[in-house]
N, C-alpha and C positions, 0 to 999 in steps of 0.2 A: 504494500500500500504506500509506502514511504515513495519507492521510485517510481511506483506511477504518479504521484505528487508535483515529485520534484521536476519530472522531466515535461507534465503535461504542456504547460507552458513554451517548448521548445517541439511540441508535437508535430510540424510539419519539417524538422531535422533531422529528430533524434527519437528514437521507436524506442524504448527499453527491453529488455526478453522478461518474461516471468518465469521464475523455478518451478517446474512440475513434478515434486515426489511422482515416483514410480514402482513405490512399494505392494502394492496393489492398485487395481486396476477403477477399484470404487474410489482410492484418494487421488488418486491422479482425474477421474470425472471431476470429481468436486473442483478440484485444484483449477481445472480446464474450465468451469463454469463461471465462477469465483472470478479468474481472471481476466474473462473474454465481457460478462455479463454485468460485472460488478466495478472493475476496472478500466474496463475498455479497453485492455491489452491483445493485441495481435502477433504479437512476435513470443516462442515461446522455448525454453532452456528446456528439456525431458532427462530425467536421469537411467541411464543404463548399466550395465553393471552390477546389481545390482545382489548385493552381499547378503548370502543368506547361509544360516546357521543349518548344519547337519541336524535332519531331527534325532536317527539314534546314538550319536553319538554326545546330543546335548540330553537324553534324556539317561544313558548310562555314564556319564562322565560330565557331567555340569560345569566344574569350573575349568577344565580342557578343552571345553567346546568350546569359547570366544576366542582358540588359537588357531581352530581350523573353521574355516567355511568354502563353500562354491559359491560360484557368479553366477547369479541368472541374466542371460540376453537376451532375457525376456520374448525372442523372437521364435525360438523353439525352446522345447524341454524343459519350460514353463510349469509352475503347479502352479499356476494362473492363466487365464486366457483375454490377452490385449487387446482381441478385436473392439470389445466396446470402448476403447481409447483413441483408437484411431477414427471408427464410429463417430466417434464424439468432435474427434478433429476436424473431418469431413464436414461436418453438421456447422461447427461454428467457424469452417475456411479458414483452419490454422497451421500450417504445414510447419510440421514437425520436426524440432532440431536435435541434436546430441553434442554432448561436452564432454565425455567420459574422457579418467585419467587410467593409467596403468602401473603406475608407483606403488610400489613396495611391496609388487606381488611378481610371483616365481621366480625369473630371472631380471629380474629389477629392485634388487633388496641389499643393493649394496648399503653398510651402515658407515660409508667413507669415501662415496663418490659420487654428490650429484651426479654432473652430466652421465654418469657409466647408467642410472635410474632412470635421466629426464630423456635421453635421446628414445626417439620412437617411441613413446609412450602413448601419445594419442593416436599416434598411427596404428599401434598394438588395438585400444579400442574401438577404435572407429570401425576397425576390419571386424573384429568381433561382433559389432551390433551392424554391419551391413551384410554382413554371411547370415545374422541369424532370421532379420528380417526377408533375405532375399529368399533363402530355404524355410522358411517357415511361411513362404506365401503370402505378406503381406502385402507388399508390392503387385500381384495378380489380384488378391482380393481386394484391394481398393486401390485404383492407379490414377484416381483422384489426388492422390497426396502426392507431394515430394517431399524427402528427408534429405537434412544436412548433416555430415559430420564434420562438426570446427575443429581447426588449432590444427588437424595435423598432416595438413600438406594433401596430395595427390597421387602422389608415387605408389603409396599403398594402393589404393581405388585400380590404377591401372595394371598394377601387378595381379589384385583380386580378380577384376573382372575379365584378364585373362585366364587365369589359373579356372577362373569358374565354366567360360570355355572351353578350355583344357581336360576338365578333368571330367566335364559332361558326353566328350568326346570317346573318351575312354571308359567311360562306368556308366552311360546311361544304361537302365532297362535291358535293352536287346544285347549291348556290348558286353556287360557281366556275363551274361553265358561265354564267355571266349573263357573265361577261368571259372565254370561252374565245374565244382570235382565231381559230381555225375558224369560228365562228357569224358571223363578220364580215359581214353584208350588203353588201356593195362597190357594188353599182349603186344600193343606196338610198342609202346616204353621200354617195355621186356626185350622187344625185338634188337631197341636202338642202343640198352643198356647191353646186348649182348655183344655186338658189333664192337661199338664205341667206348665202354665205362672200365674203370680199373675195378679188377677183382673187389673190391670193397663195395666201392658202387654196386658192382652187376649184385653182391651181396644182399644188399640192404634193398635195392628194388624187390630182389625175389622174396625176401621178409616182406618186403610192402612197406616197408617205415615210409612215416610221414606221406603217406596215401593214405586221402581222408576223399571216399567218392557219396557219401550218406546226408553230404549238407549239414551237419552239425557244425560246422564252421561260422554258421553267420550270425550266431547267438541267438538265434530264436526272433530274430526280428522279423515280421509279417511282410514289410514292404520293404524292397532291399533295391527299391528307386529313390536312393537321397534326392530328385530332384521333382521327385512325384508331387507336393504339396503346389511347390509353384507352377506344375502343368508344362513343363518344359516336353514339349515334342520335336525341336527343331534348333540348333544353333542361335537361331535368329531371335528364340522366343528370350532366350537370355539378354540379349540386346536390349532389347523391348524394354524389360522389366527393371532393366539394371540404369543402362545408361540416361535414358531421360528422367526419372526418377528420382536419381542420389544427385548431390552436389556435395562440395568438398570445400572445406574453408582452409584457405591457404594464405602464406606469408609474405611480403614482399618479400625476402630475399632466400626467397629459394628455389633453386632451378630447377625441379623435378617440376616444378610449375607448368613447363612447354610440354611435359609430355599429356599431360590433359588433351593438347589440341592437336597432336600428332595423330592424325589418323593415318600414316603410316604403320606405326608400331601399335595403335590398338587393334584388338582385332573386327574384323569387319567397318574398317573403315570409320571408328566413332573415335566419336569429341566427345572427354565426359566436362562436366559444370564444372568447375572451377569457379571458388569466391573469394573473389578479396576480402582480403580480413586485414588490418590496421595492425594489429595489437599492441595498439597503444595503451598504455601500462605497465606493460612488465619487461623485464628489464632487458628483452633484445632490443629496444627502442628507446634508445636513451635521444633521442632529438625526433621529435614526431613530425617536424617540417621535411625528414626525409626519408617519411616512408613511399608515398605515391614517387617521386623523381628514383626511388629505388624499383618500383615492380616496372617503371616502364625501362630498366637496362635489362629486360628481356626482350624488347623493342631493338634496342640499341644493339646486343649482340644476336640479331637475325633470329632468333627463337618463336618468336611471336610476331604475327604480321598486326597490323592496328586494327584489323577486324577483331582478331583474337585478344586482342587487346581491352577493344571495347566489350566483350564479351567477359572478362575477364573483370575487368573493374566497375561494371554496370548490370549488360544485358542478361548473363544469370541470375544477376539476384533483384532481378523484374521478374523472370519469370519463376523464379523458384517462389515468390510470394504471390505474385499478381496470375500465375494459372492456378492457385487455389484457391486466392480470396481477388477477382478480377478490382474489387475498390479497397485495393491495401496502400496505393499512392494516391490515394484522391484525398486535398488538401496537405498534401507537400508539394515540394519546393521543385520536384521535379515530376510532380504530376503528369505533365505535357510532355514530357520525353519520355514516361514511362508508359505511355499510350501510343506512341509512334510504331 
């Protein structure tokens, strides 16, 4: 309440974000109500990550259990179901952002070296909660929204949504039968093991060791299409869902920046969103007069053309707001451009 206060006065400059607990799915409504209804806030911070306590091991070991916990990414594997969040988003035209850290967990727990903690740490989350939203279908079931992940650059995004590519190529549906141990041919193995294998080998094939043909390998899981939720049938459907969708808050001074717009190296020819972000405040930014004259020496070293430019400093994040809520710049300052 404080910063929608403070800031209303400067309302056709400066938007504020509001904090959306994400601990459940009924506080975050409320939260979403509250500050769209009550506030008039439109810009909004979601938390992901979201730290939760092992139940059996808090209920046989109590005071051991605030040393261990899992994340939930809330996007799959959830003991809660987000839909009515995003529902709710949809409803009051609030496209949904993230800010998640990754400090001080697994291999980020140095007790004696920032940067060895700070580096890739929002790029570590950001990939966590776009894999989970992407696999958990959020993205297909409402492609109304777009999501942001701030602070931590682009480089991950383009590494992701090739990898996600990549590895739908290899593991969709049909392609996992190439290693279903059913298909196991045993007398031609036998046959190649006799030919080709050093006596230990031709051995251990004729035992059978580690010949598993009964499907007891895939643990009992029913659907063994990780990409069944999102409806993927087609390279392209990955596209679709991934690239116009996410956007990415990035730094002025960093160069992984240009590969957003390289539709050479992404695949299928995409540009992912790309958003300038400032970050003025903390302390890469000790002169804020020279953050914009810094993103545009991607300009300057050939990287970016001034389309990609403008796209970059402006025209995604028009549309990352203005295709979900079409009057998110009416009464500011750039209203008129952001309608062009």
């Amino acid at each position: 309440m404080f910063t929608a206060e403070q800031f209303r006065p400067f309302g056709d400059r400066i938007i504020p974000a509001a904090i959306i607990p994400m601990y459940s799915p009924e506080e975050a409504i409320e939260e979403l109500e509250f500050a769209s209804k009550q506030l008039g806030l439109r810009v909004i911070m979601m938390g992901g990550l979201i730290r939760r306590p092992i139940p059996a091991l808090a209920d046989e070991h109590p005071e051991a259990s605030k040393f261990v916990e899992w994340y939930d990414v809330i996007g799959i594997d959830s003991e809660h179901d987000y839909d009515p969040v995003w529902a709710k988003c949809r409803e009051l035209r609030i496209a949904p952002s993230f800010h998640n850290g990754a400090r001080s967990t697994l291999l980020r727990n140095s007790p004696s070296n920032f940067c060895y903690n700070h580096i890739g740490h929002f790029a570590s989350a950001g990939e966590a909660m776009a894999k989970a939203l992407f696999f958990g279908g959020v993205t297909r079931r409402f492609p109304e929204l777009n999501f942001a992940f701030l602070e931590g650059g682009v480089g991950w995004a383009s590494s992701l949504y090739a990898d996600l590519v990549g590895h739908w190529e290899k593991r969709h549906r049909n392609a996992l039968e190439n290693t279903n141990p059913a298909r196991l041919d045993r007398a031609a193995l036998l046959a190649l093991a006799e030919k080709y294998a050093q006596p230990a080998m031709l051995q251990a094939v004729q035992r059978g060791e580690g010949l598993d043909d009964n499907g007891n390998g895939t643990g009992g899981v029913e659907d063994l299409d990780d990409y069944s939720r999102c409806k993927i049938s087609r390279k392209e459907d990955i596209r679709d869902l991934f690239v116009p969708r996410y956007y990415f808050g990035c730094e002025a001074d960093d160069p992984l920046n240009a590969w957003a717009f390289n539709r050479k190296a992404n695949p299928m020819g995409a540009r992912l969103n790309a958003l300038f972000s400032s970050d003025i405040g903390h302390f890469d930014v000790p002169d804020m007069t020279e953050v914009v004259p810094e993103a545009y020496e991607l300009v300057e070293d050939g990287l970016l053309d001034s389309d990609d430019f403008r796209d970059f400093m402006f025209a995604n994040a028009v549309r990352f707001w203005g295709e979900v809520n079409p009057e998110f710049f009416k009464g500011t300052v750039v209203e008129k451009q952001a309608a062009e």
